[in-house]
N, C-alpha and C positions, 0 to 999 in steps of 0.2 A: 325783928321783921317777920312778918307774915311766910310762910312759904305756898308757895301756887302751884299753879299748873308746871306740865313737866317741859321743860328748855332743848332738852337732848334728850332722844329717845335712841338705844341699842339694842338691835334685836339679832339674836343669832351670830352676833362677831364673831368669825377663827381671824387670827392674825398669825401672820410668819413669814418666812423668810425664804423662797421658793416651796422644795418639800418640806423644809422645818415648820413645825405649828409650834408658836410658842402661847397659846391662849385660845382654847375654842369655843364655841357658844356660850358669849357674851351677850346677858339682857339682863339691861337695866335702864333707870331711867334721873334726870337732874333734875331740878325741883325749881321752880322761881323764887329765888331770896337766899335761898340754902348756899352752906361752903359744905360743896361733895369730895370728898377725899378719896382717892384712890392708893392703896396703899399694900404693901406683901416687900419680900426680901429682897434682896439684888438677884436681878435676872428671871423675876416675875411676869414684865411683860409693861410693867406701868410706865412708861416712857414711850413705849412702842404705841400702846393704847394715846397718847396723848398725839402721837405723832398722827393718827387714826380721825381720831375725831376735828384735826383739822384739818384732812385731806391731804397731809406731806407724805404720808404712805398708803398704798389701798388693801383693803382685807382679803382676805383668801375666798370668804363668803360673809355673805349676813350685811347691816346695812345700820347709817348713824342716819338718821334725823333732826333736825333742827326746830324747835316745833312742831308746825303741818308738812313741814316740808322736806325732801328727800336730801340728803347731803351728797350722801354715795353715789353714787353714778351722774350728779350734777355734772353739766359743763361746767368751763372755767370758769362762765363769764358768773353763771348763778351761783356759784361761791365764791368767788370774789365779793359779789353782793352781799350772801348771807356773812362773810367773815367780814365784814364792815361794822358787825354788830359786834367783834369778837375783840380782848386784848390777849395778850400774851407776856409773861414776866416767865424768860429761859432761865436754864438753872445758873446760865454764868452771867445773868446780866444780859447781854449781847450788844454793852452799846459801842456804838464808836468813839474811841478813845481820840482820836483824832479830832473828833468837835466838842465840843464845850455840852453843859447837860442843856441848857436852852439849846441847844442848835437838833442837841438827840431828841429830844421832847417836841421838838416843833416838826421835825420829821412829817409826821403820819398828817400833822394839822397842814401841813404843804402841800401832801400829794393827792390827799384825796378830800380837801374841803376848799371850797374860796374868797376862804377869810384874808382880807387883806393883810400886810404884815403887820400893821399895828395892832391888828385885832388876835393874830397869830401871838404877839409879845405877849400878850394880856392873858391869853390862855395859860401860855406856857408860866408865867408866872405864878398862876393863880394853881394851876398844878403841881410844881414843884413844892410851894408854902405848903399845900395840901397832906404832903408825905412830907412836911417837915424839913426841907430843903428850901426854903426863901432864903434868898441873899446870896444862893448858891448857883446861880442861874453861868457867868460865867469862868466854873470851873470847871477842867478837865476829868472825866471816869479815872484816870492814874493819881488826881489827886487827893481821891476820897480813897476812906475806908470801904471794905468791904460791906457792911451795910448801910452805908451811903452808898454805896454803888446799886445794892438791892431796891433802896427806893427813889434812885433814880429809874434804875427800870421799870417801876412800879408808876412813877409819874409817865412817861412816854407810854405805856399801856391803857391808861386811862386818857390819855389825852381826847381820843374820840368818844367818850364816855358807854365805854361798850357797856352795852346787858348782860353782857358774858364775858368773867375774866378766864383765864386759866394761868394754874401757876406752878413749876415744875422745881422740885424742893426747892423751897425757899431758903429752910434754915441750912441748907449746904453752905458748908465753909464760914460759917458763922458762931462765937461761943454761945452758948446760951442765953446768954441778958440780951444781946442784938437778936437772937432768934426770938426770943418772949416777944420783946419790941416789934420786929416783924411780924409776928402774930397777931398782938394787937391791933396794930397798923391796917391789914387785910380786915380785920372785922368792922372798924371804924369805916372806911373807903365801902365796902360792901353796904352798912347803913348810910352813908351821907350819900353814896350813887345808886342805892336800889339793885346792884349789881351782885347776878349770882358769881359762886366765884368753883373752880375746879381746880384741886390742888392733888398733886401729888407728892408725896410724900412718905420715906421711912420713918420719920422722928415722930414719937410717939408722942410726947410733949404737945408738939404743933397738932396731931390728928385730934387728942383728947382737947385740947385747948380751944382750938375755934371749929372743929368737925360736928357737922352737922349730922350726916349720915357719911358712913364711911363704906366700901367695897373693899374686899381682902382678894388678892388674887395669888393662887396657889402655883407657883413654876413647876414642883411633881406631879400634880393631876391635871397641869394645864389649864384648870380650870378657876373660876371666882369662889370661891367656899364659905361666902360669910358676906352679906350685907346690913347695916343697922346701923343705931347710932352708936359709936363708941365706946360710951361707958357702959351699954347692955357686952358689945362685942368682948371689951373687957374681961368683965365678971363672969360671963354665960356664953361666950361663942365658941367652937370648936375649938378644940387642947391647940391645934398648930395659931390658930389666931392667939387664946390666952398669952402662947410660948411666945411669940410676936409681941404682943405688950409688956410683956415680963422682962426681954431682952434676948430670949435663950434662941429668937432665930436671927442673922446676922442683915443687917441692912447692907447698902451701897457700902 
């Protein structure tokens, strides 16, 4: 896929937690088509940043973007709108256990589209097969494996076919061949929906694997110290980034 114009523009972010800064002047920007990964050690700030860019927390100073358009200081009403365009796949799933993956999945197509419910069935079916869960429509999230649960969540995200996913470790609580398969899975969905995707992640594996362009962000300097694609950041990015893909600094 092509990569375009930029999706999210960051200019100037501190993030923190009254007088805590845990991250300051952040700028950068997301790409259309690209998987942007945001990535650094436990307690870097990359979770908080995700919480940022969809307005569940607000910044100390500095401002996200949407396109042309202002995020930060939006009212509710105009991000609710912009985040119509958005999905979300949390690091533990988040579905309800309580309903079936058609009833989790059909969610978002309920509340805020007015497809009739036959036409809601039809979705939801044609989403779950999508991420490889047909047939799976009336099981329970306690019945599935943990990566069946992943792309169940991964089906109810796309349900509204956002332009924007975002995806908060993926390969968490996954062995490896379910993480690869997750992997894959994102970059397939990404080419068959046109969708940019923003992942955050430790696992080095998943950033080299489907990372487009990756962001490093530094917990001791507060600061982003490394943006690029991957395998430059790899080979040629600062000794703490290298020490980060080698293993010798410690993830989540």
């Amino acid at each position: 896929m092509n990569v375009g114009d930029d999706v999210i523009s960051v200019r100037g972010l501190t993030m923190g937690f009254g007088d805590r800064v845990i991250i300051r002047d952040l700028d950068f920007a997301v790409r259309r088509g690209e998987v942007f990964v945001v990535m650094g050690p436990s307690g870097c700030g990359k979770t908080t940043l995700l919480r940022h860019l969809l307005g569940l927390q607000e910044p100390i100073s500095g401002e996200v973007r949407y396109g042309d358009e202002r995020f930060t200081g939006a009212s509710p009403q105009e991000r609710e709108r912009i985040l119509r365009r958005v999905g979300v796949l949390f690091q533990g799933s988040a579905l309800w256990t309580s309903m079936t993956l058609a009833e989790n999945v059909a969610l978002p197509l309920e509340q805020f589209t007015p497809l009739p419910a036959s036409s809601v069935r039809a979705v939801v079916r044609l989403k779950l097969s999508l991420v490889g869960l047909g047939g799976f429509e009336d099981y329970f999230p306690w019945e599935l494996s943990g990566g069946m649960q992943k792309r169940a969540g991964l089906a109810r995200a796309i349900s509204l076919d956002p332009e924007l996913l975002f995806i908060d470790e993926p390969s968490a609580s996954l062995d490896p061949p379910t993480a690869r398969r997750l992997d894959a899975l994102i970059l397939q969905l990404r080419d068959a929906l046109g969708t940019t995707a923003v992942v955050v992640t430790h696992d080095v594996a998943t950033i080299v694997g489907i990372g487009t362009r990756a962001l490093f962000l530094d917990a001791e300097s507060q600061r982003a110290t490394a943006e690029g694609a991957p395998s430059e950041l790899r080979a040629r990015g600062p000794a703490q980034v290298r020490a980060f893909f080698e293993g010798s600094v410690p993830g989540p």
